[in-house]
C-alpha positions in Angstrom: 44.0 109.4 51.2 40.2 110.3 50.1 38.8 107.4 51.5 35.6 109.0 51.6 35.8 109.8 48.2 36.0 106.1 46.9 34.0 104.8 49.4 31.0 107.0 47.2 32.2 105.7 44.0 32.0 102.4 45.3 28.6 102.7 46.2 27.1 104.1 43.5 29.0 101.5 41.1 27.9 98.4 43.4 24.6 99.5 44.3 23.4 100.3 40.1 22.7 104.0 40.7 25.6 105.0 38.2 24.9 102.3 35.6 24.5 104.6 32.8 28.4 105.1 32.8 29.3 101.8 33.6 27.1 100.4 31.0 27.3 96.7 32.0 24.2 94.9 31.3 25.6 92.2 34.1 26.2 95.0 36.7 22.6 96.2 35.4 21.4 92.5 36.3 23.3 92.7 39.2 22.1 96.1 40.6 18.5 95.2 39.7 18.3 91.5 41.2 19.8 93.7 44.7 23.1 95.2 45.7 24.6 92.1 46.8 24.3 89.6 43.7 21.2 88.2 43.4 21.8 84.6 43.8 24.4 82.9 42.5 22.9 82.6 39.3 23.6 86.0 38.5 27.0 85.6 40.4 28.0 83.3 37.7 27.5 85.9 35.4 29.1 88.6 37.4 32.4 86.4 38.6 34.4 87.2 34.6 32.6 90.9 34.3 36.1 92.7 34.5 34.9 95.9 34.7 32.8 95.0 37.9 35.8 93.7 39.7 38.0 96.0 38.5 35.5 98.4 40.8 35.9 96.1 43.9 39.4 96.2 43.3 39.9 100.0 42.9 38.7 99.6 46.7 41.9 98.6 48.1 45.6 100.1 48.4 47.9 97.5 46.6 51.7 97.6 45.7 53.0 98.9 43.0 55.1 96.1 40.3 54.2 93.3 42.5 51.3 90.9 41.5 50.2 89.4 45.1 49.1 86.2 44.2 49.8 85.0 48.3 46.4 85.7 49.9 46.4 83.3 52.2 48.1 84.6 55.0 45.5 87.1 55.7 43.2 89.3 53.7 43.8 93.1 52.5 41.7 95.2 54.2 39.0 97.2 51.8 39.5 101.1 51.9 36.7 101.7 53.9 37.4 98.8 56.5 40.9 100.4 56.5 39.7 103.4 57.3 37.4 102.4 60.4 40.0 100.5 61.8 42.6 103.8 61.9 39.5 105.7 63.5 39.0 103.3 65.9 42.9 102.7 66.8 42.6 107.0 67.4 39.6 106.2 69.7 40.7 103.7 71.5 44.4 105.3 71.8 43.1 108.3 72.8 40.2 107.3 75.5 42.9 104.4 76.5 41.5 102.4 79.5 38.6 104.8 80.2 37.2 103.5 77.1 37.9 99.7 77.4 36.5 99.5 80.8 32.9 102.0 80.5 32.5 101.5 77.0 33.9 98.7 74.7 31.9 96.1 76.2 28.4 97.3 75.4 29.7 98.3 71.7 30.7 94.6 71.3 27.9 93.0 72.1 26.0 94.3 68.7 29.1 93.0 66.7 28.8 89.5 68.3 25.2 89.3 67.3 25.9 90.5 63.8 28.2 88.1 63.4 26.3 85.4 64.9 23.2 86.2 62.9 26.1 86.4 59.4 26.4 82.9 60.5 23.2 81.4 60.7 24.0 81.0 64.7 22.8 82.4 67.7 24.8 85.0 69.5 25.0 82.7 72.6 27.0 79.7 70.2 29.8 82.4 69.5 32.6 84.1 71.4 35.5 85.8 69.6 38.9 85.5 69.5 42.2 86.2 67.9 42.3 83.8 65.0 40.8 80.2 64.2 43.9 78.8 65.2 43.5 80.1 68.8 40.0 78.5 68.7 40.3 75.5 67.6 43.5 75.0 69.9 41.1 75.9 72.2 38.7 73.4 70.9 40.8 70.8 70.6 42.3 71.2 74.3 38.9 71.7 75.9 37.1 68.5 74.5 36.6 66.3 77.3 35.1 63.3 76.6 37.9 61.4 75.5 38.9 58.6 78.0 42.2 57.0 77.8 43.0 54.3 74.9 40.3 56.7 73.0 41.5 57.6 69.7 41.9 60.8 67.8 42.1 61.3 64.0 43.4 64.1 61.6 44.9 63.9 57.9 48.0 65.2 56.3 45.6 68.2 54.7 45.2 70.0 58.2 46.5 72.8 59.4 50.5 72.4 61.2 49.1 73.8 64.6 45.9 72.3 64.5 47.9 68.5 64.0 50.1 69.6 66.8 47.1 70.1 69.1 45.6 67.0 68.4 48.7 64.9 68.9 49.2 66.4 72.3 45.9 64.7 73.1 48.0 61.9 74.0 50.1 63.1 76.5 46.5 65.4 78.1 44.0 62.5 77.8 45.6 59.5 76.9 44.6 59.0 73.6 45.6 57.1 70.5 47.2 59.0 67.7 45.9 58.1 63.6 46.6 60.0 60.8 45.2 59.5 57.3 46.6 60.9 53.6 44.2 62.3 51.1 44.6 61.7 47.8 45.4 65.1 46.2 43.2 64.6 43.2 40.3 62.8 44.5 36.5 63.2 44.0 33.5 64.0 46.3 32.9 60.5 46.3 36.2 59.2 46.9 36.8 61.4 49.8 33.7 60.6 51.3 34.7 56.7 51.0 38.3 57.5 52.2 36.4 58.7 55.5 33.8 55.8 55.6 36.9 53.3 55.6 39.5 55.3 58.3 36.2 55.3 60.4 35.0 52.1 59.8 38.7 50.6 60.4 39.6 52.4 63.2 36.6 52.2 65.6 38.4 53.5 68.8 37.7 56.8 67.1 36.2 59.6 69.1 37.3 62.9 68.1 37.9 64.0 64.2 39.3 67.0 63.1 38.4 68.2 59.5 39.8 71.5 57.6 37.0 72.6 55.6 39.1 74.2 52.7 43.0 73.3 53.3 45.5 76.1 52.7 47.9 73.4 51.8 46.5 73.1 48.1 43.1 74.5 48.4 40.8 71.0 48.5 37.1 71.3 49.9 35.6 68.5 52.1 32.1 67.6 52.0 32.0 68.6 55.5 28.5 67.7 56.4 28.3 64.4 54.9 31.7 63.8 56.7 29.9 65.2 59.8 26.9 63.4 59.5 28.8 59.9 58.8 31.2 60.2 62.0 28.1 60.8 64.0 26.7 58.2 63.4 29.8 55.7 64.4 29.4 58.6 68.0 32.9 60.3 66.3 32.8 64.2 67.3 34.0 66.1 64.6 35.9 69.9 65.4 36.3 71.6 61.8 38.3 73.7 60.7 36.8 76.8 59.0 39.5 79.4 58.6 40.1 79.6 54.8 36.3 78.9 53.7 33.9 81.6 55.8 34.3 84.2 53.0 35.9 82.3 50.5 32.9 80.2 49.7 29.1 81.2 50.1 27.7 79.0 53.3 27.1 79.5 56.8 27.5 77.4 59.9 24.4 75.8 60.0 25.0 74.2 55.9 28.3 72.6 58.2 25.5 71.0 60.7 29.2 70.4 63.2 29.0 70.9 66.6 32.6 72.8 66.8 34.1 75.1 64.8 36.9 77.5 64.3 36.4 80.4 62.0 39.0 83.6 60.9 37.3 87.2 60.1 40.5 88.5 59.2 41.2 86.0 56.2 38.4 86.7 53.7 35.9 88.3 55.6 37.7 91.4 55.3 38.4 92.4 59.0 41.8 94.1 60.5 43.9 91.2 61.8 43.3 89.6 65.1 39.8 88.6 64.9 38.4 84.9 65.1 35.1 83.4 66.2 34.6 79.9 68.1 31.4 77.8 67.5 29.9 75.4 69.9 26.1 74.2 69.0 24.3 75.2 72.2 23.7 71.8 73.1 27.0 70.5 72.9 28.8 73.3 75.0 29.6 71.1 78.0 31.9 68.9 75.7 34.4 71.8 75.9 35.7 72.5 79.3 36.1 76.3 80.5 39.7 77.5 79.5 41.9 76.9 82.8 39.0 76.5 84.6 37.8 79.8 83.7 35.5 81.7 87.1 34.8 85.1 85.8 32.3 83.7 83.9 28.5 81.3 83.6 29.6 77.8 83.2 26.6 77.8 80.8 28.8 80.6 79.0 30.7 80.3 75.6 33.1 82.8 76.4 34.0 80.4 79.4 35.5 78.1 76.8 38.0 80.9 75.9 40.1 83.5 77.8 42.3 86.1 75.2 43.7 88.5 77.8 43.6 92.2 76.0 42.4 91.8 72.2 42.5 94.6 69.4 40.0 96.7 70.6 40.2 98.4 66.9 40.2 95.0 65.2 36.6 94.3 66.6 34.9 97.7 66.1 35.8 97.5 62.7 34.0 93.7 62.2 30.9 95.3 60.7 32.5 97.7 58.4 34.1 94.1 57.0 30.6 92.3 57.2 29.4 96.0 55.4 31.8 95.6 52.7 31.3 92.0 52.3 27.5 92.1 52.0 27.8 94.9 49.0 30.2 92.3 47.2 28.0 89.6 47.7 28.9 86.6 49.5 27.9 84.5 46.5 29.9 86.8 44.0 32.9 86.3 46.0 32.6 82.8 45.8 31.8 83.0 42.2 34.6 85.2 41.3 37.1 82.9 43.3 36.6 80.4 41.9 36.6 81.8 38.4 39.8 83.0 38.9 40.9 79.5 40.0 39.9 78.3 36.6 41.4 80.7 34.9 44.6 79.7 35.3 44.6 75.8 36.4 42.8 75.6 33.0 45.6 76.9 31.0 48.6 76.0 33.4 47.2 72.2 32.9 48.4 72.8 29.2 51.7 73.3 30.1 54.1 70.3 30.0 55.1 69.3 33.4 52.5 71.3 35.4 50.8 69.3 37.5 47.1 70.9 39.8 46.8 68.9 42.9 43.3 69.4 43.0 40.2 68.5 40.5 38.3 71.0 39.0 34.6 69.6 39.7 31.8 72.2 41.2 32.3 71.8 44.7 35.5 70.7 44.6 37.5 73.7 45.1 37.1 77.5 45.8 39.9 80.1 45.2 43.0 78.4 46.3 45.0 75.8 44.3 48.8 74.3 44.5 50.8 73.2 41.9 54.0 71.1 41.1 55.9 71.2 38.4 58.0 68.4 36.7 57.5 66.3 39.6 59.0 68.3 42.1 58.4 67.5 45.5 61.1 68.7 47.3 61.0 71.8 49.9 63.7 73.4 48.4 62.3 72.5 44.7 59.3 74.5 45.7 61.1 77.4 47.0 63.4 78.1 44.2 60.1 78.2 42.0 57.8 80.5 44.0 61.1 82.6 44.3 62.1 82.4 40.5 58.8 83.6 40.1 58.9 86.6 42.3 62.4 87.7 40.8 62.5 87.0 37.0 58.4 87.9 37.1 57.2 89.8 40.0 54.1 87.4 40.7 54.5 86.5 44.3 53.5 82.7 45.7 54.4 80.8 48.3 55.8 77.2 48.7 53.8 74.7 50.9 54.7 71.4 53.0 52.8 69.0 54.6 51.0 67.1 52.0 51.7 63.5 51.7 52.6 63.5 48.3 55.6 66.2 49.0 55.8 69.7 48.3 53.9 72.5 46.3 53.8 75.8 45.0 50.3 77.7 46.2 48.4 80.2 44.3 45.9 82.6 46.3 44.2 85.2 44.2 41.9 87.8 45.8 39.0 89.8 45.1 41.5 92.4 43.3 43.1 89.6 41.4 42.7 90.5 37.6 43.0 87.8 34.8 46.0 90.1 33.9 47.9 89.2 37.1 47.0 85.8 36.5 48.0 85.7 32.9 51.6 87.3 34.4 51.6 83.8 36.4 51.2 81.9 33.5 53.9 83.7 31.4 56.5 82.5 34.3 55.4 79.3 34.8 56.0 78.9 30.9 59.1 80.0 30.9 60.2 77.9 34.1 58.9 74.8 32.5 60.2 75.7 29.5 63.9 75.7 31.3 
């Protein structure tokens, strides 16, 4: 595999110095504005300029006759990223523990600022881990300040694990259980005043958790508003982050939350096995040290988390996934996610029976949406159409529980997602409404 090879073509084409044979005049915008978008005005223009993406997509190995429409799980790896990470499994094979114990540490500690300062964050608010679920279990365990007949609050949106962890609060501090239900198809607004009233009604409140961007159906919370109204009420708030850092164009400091959990290796682009927690400085002694945690400062972040032996490789290769990420444009991924969203809720809403469980507004969404069709809610209605799907049209999406309102059918595109894959969607889902 000439990963080299493509890794030049790939910077030439993102970076405008081949434009003449491209001869885009949005890539020409593009390249001129700077190498990684410009702002997202010019990331508008850039999210439906096929022959752009269809360069960012000759940047990653795909499957042959299968149209991955399931990105959710975890992100493909970029050629180049790919290709760090098998140079750094050889390294770190090959030098084995000589390497781990004299060397790996002061290679890390550049990649935990980078990603800090990626963030908006200082590198002492940040400690790594294997996954935002590991942190925010983490999280969620560690709080402290809850005292017993406290209450703790999470909605049918979240994340399985993350629910688990936050009803287990009542047998490890004592506290009171409450759960709300969003409605699938509500407004910026209405969410915010679904919030104000659980809050508001349930004043023994003390700990919230939010997901940020749920991977049930793909809704966006105005986290900071939430944030800023459950502080005032003194309602800490641990969020939820793994689907949106990369996904959408922010960083921590536009979530203005105290705690948060987010993935690298979801759509930031790195190997699997990488997550990073987030305490604000000021709020670190709300988290306890993991199992009472001695090999390290008190005063330390990494006290709040203990992995055992991570993927050395997985971490070395964090900044050839920032790298890679940067050249897109964090604002052009957003922009192109989102389009791509569009692109087929639009025309799947045409289709009798097909039902979005999420609005289209600005803000409202990002790449990920869920949808039912004739009123299906069951499990096993869901399954049989992500797998009629795969089988009768090769487009492969996943069924998804949870959600108050039953059952659902999710649709993940990626950066290499063409309109053609998504057009392939839209050709089964006529003929399985059509049926």
């Amino acid at each position: 595999m000439d990963f080299d090879a493509g890794r030049r073509r790939w910077l030439r084409r993102a970076t405008g110095i081949s434009l003449a044979a491209l001869a885009s005049p949005t890539l020409a915008s593009l390249a001129t504005a700077s190498p990684v978008g410009g702002g997202k005005s010019v990331s508008r223009l850039v999210a439906n300029d096929e022959a752009f993406w269809r360069t960012v997509r000759e940047q990653y190995w795909l499957p042959e006759g299968l149209v991955q429409l399931e990105n959710g799980n975890w992100g493909v790896m970029s050629k180049p990223v790919l290709e760090a990470y098998q140079r750094h499994t050889f390294r770190v094979n090959r030098d084995a523990s000589y390497y781990s114990r004299r060397q790996f540490w002061g290679e890390l500690q550049p990649i935990r600022a980078q990603v800090a300062e990626t963030l908006g964050v200082s590198e002492g608010e940040i400690a790594f881990a294997r996954g935002a679920t590991e942190v925010l279990q983490n999280l969620i365990s560690g709080y402290r300040l809850l005292e017993p007949g406290d209450a703790v609050m999470f909605a049918d949106v979240d994340y399985d694990s993350m629910q688990s962890a936050m009803a287990w609060l009542r047998e490890r501090r004592g506290a009171t259980v409450k759960t709300i239900d969003l409605p699938e198809r509500a407004s910026r607004e209405q969410l915010l005043e679904v919030y104000r009233k659980a809050l508001d009604d349930n004043p023994d409140v003390r700990l919230l958790l939010l997901t940020h961007l749920s991977h049930r159906h793909g809704l966006v919370l105005p986290i900071r508003e939430i944030v800023a109204m459950a502080r005032e009420r003194q309602v800490d708030c641990i969020v939820d982050a793994a689907h949106s850092w990369g996904q959408m164009d922010f960083n921590a400091a536009d979530l203005q939350a105290d705690f948060v959990g987010f993935n690298l290796h979801k759509w930031m682009g790195a190997p699997i096995g990488v997550g990073v927690m987030y305490v604000r400085r000021e709020r670190l002694d709300a988290i306890a040290p993991y199992l009472g945690e001695q090999g390290l400062p008190q005063d330390d972040i990494r006290a709040r988390i203990h992995t055992g032996t991570s993927n050395y490789a997985a971490l070395l290769s964090v900044p050839d996934a920032l790298a890679f990420h940067a050249e897109v444009g964090a604002a052009n991924k957003a922009a192109r996610l989102a389009y791509l969203r569009r692109y087929w809720v639009e025309r799947a809403s045409e289709i009798p029976g097909i039902e979005v469980l999420t609005l289209d507004g600005a803000g409202d969404h990002a790449g990920i949406a869920s949808f039912r069709l004739n009123g299906e809610r069951s499990t096993e209605g869901n399954v049989a159409i992500a797998r009629r799907l795969l089988e009768r049209h090769g487009v492969f999406t996943v069924h998804r529980t949870g959600l108050a309102g039953g059952a659902c059918v999710r649709v993940t595109p990626a950066l290499f997602t063409t309109t053609a894959d998504l057009d392939a969607l839209l050709l089964g889902l006529r003929e399985i409404a059509r049926a």
